[in-house]
ChimeraX commands (.cxc) that place a marker at each C-alpha (Angstrom):
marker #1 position 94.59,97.68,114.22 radius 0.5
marker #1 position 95.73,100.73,116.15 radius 0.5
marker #1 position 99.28,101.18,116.64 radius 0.5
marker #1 position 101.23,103.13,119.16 radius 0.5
marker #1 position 104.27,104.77,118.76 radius 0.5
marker #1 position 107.02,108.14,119.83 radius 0.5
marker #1 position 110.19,109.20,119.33 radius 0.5
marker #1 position 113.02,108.14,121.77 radius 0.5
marker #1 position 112.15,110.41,124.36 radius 0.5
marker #1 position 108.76,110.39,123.91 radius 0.5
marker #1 position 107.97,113.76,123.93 radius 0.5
marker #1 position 105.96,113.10,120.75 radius 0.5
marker #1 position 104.26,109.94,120.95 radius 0.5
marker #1 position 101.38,108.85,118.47 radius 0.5
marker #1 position 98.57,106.59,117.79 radius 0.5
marker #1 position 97.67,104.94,114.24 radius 0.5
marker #1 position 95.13,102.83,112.91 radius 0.5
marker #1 position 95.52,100.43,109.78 radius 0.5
marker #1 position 97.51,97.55,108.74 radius 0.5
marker #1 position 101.29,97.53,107.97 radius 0.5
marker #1 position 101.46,95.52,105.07 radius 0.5
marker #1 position 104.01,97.11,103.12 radius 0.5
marker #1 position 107.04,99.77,104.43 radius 0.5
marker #1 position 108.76,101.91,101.82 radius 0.5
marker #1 position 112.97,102.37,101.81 radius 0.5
marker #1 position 113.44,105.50,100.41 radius 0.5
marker #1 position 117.14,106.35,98.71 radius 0.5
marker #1 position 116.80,109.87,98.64 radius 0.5
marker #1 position 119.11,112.79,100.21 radius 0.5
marker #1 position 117.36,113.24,103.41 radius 0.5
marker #1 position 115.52,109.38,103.54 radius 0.5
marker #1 position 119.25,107.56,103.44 radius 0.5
marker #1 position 120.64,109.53,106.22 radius 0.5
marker #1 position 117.48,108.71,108.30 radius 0.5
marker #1 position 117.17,105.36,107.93 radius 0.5
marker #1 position 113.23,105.02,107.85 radius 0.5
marker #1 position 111.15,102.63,106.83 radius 0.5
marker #1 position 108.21,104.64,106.19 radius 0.5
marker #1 position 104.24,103.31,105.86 radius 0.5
marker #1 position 101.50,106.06,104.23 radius 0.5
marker #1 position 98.22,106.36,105.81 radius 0.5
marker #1 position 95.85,108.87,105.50 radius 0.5
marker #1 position 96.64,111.71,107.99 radius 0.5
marker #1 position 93.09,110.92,109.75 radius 0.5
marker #1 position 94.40,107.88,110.77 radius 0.5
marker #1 position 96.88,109.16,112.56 radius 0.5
marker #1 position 96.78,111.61,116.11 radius 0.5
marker #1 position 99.09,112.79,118.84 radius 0.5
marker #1 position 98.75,111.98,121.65 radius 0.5
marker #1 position 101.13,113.99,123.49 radius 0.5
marker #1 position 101.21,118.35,123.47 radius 0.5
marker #1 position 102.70,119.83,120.53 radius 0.5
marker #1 position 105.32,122.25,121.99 radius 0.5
marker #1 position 108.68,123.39,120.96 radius 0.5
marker #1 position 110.17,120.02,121.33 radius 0.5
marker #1 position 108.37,119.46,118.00 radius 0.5
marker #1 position 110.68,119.97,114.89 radius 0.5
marker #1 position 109.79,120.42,111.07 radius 0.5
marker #1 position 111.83,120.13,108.65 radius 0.5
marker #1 position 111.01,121.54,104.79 radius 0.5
marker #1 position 113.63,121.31,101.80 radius 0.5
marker #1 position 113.62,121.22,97.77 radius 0.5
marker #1 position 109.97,121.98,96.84 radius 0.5
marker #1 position 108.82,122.77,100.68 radius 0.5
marker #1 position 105.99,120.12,99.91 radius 0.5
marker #1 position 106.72,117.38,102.72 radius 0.5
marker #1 position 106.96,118.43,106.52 radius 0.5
marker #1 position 109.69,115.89,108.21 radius 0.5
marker #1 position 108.42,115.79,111.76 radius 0.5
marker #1 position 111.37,115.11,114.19 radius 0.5
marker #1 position 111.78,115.60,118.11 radius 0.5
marker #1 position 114.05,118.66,118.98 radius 0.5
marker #1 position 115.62,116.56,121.96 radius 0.5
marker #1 position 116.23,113.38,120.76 radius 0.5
marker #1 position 116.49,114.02,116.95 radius 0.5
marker #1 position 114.48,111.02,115.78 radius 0.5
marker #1 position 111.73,111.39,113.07 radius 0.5
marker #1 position 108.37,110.18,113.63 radius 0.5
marker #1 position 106.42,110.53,110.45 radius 0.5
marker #1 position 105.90,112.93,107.80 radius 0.5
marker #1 position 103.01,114.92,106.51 radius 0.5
marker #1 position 101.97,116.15,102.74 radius 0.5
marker #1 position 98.94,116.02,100.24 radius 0.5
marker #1 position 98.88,113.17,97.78 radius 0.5
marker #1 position 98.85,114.07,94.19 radius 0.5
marker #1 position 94.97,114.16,94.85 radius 0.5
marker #1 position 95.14,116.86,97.52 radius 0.5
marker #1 position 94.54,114.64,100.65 radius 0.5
marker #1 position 96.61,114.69,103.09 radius 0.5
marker #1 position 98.92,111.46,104.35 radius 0.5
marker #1 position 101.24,110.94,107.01 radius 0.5
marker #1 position 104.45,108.73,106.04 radius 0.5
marker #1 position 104.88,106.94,109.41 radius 0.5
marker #1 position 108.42,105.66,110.36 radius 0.5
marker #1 position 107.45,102.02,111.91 radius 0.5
marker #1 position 110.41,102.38,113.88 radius 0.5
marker #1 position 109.25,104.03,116.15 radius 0.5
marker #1 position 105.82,102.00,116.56 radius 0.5
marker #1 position 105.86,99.55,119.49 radius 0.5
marker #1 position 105.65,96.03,119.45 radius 0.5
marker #1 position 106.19,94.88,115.60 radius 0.5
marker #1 position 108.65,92.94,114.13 radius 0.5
marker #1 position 110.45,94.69,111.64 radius 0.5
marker #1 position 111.65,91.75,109.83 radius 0.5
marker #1 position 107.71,90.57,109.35 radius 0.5
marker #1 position 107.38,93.58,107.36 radius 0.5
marker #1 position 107.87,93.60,103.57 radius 0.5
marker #1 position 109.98,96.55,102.44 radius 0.5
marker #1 position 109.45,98.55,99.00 radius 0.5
marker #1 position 112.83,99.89,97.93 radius 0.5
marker #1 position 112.21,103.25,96.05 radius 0.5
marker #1 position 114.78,105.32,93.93 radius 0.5
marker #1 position 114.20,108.56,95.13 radius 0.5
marker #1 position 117.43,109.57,94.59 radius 0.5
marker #1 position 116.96,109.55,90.69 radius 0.5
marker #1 position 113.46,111.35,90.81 radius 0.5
marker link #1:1,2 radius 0.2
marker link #1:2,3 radius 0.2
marker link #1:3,4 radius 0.2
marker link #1:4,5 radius 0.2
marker link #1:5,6 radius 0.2
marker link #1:6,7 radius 0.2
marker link #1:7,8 radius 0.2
marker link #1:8,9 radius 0.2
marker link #1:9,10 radius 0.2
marker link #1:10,11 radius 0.2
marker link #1:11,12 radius 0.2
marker link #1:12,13 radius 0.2
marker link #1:13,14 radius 0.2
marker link #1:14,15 radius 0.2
marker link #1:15,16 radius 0.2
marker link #1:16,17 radius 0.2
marker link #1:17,18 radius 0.2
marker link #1:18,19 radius 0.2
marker link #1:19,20 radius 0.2
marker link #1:20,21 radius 0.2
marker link #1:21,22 radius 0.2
marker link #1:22,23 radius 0.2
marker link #1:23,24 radius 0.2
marker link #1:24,25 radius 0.2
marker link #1:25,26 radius 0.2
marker link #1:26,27 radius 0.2
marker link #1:27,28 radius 0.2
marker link #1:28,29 radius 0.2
marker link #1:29,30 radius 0.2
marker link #1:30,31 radius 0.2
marker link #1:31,32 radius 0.2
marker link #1:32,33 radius 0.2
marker link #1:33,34 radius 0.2
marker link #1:34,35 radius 0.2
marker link #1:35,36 radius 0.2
marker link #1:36,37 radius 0.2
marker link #1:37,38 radius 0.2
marker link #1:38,39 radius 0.2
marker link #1:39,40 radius 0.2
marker link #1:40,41 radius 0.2
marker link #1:41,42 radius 0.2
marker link #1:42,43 radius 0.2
marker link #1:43,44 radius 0.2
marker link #1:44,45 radius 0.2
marker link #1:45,46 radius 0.2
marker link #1:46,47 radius 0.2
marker link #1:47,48 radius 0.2
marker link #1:48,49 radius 0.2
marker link #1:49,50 radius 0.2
marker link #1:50,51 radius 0.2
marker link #1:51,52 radius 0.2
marker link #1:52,53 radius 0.2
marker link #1:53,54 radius 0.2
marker link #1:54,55 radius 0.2
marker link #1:55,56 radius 0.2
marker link #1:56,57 radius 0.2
marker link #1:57,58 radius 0.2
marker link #1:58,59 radius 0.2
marker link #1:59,60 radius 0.2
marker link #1:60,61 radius 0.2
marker link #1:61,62 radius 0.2
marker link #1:62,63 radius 0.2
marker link #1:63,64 radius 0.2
marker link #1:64,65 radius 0.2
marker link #1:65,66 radius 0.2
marker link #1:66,67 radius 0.2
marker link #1:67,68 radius 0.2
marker link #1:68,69 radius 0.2
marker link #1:69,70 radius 0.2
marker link #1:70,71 radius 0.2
marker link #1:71,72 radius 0.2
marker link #1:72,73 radius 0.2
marker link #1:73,74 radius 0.2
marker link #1:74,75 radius 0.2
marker link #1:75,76 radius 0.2
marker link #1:76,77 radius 0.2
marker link #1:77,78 radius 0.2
marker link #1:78,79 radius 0.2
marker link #1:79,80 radius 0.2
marker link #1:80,81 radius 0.2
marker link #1:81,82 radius 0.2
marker link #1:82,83 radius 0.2
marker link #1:83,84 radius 0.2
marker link #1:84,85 radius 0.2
marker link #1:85,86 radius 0.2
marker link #1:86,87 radius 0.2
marker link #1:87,88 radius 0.2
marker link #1:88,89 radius 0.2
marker link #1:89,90 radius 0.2
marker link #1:90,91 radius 0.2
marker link #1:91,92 radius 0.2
marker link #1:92,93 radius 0.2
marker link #1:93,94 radius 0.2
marker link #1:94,95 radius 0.2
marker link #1:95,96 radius 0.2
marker link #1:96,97 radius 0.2
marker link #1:97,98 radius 0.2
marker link #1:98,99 radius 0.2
marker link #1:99,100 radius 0.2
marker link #1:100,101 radius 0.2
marker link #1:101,102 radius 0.2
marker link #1:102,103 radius 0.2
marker link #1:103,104 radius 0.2
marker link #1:104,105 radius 0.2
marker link #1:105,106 radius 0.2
marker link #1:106,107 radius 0.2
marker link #1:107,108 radius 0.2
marker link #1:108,109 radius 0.2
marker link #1:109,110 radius 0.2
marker link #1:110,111 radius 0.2
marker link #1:111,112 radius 0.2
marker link #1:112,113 radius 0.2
marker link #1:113,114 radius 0.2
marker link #1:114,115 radius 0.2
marker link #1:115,116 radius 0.2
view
């Protein structure tokens, strides 16, 4: 299925394809202030559709590893990007900010990130 999705604004808006069968809660420093609910695809999967300007934020801390794509005007975060243990690369996608699902239809992973 191919999803579509953007931050608030929409100055970065997406499309994804795959299933959402699964969402991950993350406890971690930066993932409990967010609030995202985030589902891994492979990076292929995923484009964007709209120009990638200054409006487009990255964010890097502790190992510099993960790059927390946000919107410089409205603040929310789309996805993020990294390599998988394996070297290939994923983008965690927040599913809030997809269109059209019902959240509550999802089933949600709780990991303890926090403690890693």
């Amino acid at each position: 299925m191919k999803y579509q999705g953007s931050c608030h604004c929409g100055r970065i808006a997406f499309e994804v394809e795959g299933t959402i069968d699964n969402a991950l809660a993350c406890n971690c420093s930066i993932c409990r202030r967010k609030g995202s609910l985030l589902w891994f695809v492979p990076r292929s999967r995923m484009t964007i559709t709209t120009p990638v300007d200054d409006n487009v934020g990255v964010y890097l801390f502790n190992k510099h590893v993960i790059r927390h794509i946000f919107c410089k005007t409205c603040g929310i975060h789309t996805h993020g990007e990294a390599p998988d243990p394996k070297g290939n690369q994923v983008a965690a996608i927040n599913i809030r900010c997809i269109d059209g699902i019902e959240l509550d239809q999802v089933p949600v992973t709780h990991y303890d990130g926090r403690s890693k």
